[in-house]
C-alpha positions in Angstrom: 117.0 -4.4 4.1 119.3 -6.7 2.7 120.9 -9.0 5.9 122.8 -11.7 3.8 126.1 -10.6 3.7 126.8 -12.3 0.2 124.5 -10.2 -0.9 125.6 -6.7 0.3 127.3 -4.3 -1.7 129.9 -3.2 1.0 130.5 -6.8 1.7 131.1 -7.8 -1.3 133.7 -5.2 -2.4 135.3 -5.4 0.6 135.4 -9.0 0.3 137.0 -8.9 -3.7 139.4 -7.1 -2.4 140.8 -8.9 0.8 140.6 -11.7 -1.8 142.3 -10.0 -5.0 144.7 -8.8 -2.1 145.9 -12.0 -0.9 146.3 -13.6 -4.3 148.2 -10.7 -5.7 150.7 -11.2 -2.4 150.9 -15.2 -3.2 152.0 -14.0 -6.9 154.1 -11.4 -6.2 155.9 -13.5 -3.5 157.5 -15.0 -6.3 158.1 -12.7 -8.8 158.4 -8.9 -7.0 160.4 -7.7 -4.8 157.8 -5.4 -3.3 154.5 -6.0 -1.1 151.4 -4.8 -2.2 151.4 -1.5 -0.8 154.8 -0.4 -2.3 153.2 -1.5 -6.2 150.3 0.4 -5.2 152.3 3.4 -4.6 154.1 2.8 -7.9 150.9 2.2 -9.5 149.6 5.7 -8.0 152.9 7.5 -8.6 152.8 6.2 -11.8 149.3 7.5 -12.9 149.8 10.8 -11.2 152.8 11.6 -11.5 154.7 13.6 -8.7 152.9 14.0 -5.7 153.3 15.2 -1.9 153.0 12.4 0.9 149.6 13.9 2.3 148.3 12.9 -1.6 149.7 9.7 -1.3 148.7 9.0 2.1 145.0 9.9 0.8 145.2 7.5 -2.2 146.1 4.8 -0.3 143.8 5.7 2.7 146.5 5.5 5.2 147.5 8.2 7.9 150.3 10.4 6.1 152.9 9.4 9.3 152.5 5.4 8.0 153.1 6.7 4.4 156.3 8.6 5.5 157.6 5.5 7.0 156.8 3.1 3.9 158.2 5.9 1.8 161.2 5.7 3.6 161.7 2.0 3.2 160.6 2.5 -0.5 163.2 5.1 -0.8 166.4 3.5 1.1 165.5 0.9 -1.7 166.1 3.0 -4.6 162.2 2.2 -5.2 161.1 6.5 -5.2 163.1 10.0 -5.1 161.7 12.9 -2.9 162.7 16.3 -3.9 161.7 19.6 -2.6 158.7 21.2 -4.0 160.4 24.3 -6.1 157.1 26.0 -5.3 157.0 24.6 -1.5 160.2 24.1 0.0 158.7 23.4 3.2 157.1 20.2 1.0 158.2 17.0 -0.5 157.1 15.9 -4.0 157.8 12.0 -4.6 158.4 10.4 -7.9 159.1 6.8 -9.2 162.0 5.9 -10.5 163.6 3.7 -13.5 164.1 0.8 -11.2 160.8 1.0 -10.0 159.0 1.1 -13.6 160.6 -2.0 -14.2 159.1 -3.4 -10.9 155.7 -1.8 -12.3 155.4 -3.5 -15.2 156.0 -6.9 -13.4 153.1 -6.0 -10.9 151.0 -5.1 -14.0 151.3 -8.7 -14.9 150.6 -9.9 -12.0 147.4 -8.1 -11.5 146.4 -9.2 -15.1 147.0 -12.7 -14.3 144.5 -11.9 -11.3 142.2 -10.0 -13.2 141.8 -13.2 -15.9 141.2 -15.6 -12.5 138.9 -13.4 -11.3 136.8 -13.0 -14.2 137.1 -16.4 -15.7 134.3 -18.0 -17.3 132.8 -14.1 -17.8 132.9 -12.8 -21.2 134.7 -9.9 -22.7 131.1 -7.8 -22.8 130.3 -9.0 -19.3 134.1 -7.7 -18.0 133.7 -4.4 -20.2 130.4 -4.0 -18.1 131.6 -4.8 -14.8 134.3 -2.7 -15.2 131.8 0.4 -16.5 129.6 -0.4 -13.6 132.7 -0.2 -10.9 134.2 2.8 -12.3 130.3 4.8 -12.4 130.0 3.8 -8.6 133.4 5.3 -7.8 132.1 8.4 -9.5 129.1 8.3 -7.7 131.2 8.4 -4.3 133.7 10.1 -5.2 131.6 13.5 -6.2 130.5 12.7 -2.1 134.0 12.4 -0.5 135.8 14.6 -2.3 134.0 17.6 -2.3 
């Protein structure tokens, strides 16, 4: 077994990210007017489409009642729209609006300007195949955790 942390795939992800993480908030500090966790829910929202807070909550891997509250923030700032569910009243479906798609497309930037740090000195094959290789390990856990 593997002990070196640099050298343990957990690690490793976990580590990209914390990293990708804190870079996107030193861009975005400049340039957004949203934290990282409100452009990930526009960036979720965005790629599913209307969805009910216990979704979201999953997506981000938060408890649903911290969702409701960052929702509510999001919402006071004209960022989402909840309506009722016509086939649900007793749920919520939220949805991104025009304001926020702007915002999105200003995160998007930001997360390519990332990307390109992050993958400097890599070529275009090697991001192509990092990329492949990420996306088959998320299918491989995903067919796990969301049976």
């Amino acid at each position: 077994m593997e002990t070196q942390l640099d050298k343990r795939f957990g690690f490793l992800v976990a580590d990209v990210d914390r990293l990708c993480g804190t870079r996107f908030d030193e861009l975005a500090r400049s340039s957004l007017n949203l934290t990282r966790a409100q452009c990930r829910v526009l960036a979720y929202l965005s790629h599913y489409g209307e969805v009910n807070k216990a979704r979201l909550a999953d997506l981000l891997g938060v408890a649903p009642i911290s969702a409701g509250r960052l929702l509510d923030r999001m919402e006071e700032g004209g960022w989402i729209e909840r309506r009722l569910n016509p086939d649900d009243r007793r749920e919520r479906q939220v949805s991104i609006t025009a304001k926020a798609e702007q915002a999105l497309d200003r995160a998007r930037r930001v997360g390519d300007e990332i990307a390109a740090e992050a993958l400097a000195g890599f070529s275009k094959q090697e991001s192509e195949q990092l990329i492949g290789l990420l996306q088959r390990v998320r299918g491989n856990l995903s067919k796990i955790v969301d049976r």
